[in-house]
VOKOL-999233 format. One record per residue (C-alpha): residue in three letters; x, y, z. Coordinates in steps of 0.2 Angstrom, whole numbers, plus 2048, in hexadecimal, padded with zeros to 3 digits. Example, Ala and Ser with C-alpha at 12.3 -4.5 7.8 and 13.67 -1.06 7.14 Angstrom:
<rs>
ALA83E7EA827
SER8447FB824
</rs>
This chain:
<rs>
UNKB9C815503
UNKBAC81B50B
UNKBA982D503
UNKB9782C508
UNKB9B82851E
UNKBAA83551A
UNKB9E845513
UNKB90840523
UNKB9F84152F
UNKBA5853526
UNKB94859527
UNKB8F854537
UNKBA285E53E
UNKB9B86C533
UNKB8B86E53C
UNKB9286B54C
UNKBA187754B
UNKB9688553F
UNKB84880542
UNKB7E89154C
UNKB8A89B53F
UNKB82890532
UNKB6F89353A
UNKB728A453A
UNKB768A7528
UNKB6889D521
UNKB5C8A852C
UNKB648B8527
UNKB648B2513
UNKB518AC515
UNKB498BC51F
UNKB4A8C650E
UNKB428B5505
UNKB358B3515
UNKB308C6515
UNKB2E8C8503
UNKB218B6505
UNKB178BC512
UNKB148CE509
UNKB0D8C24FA
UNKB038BA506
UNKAFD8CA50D
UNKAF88D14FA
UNKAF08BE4F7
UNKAE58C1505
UNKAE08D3503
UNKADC8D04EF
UNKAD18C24F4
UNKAC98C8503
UNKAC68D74F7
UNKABE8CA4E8
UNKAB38C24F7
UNKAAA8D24FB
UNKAA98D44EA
UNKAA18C64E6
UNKA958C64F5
UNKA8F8D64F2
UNKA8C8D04E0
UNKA818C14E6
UNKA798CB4F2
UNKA728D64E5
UNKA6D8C74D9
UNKA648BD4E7
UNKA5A8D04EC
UNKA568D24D9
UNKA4E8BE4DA
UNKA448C34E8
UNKA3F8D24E1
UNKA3A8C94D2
UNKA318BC4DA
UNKA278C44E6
UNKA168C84E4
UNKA118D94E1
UNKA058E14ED
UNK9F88ED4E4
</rs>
């Protein structure tokens, strides 16, 4: 239990003595990580914006061939 209060204590100094050093290094190692997730992101969106037109385009042409289908014929 000792060891335990003694490590919270040592952490807590570090963060007080470091913590805009420590801040600053974690962003800077996590831009890279961050960057490279939202350019996922960007692709996701994109593939599946491209997939949805797709698709509406295909059931627009289904639901036009029913009607077509359907419809009575004048003549």
């Amino acid at each position: 239990m000792v060891r335990f209060v003694i490590g919270a204590l040592a952490g807590g100094l570090a963060v007080w003595f470091w913590g805009d050093e420590l801040r600053r290094l974690v962003d800077a190692k996590t831009r890279d990580v961050r960057t490279m997730a939202a350019e996922k992101l960007q692709a996701v969106e994109d593939k599946a914006a491209d997939v949805l037109d797709r698709t509406k385009e295909q059931v627009s042409s289904t639901l036009q061939a029913g009607q077509d289908a359907i419809r009575p014929r004048m003549g």
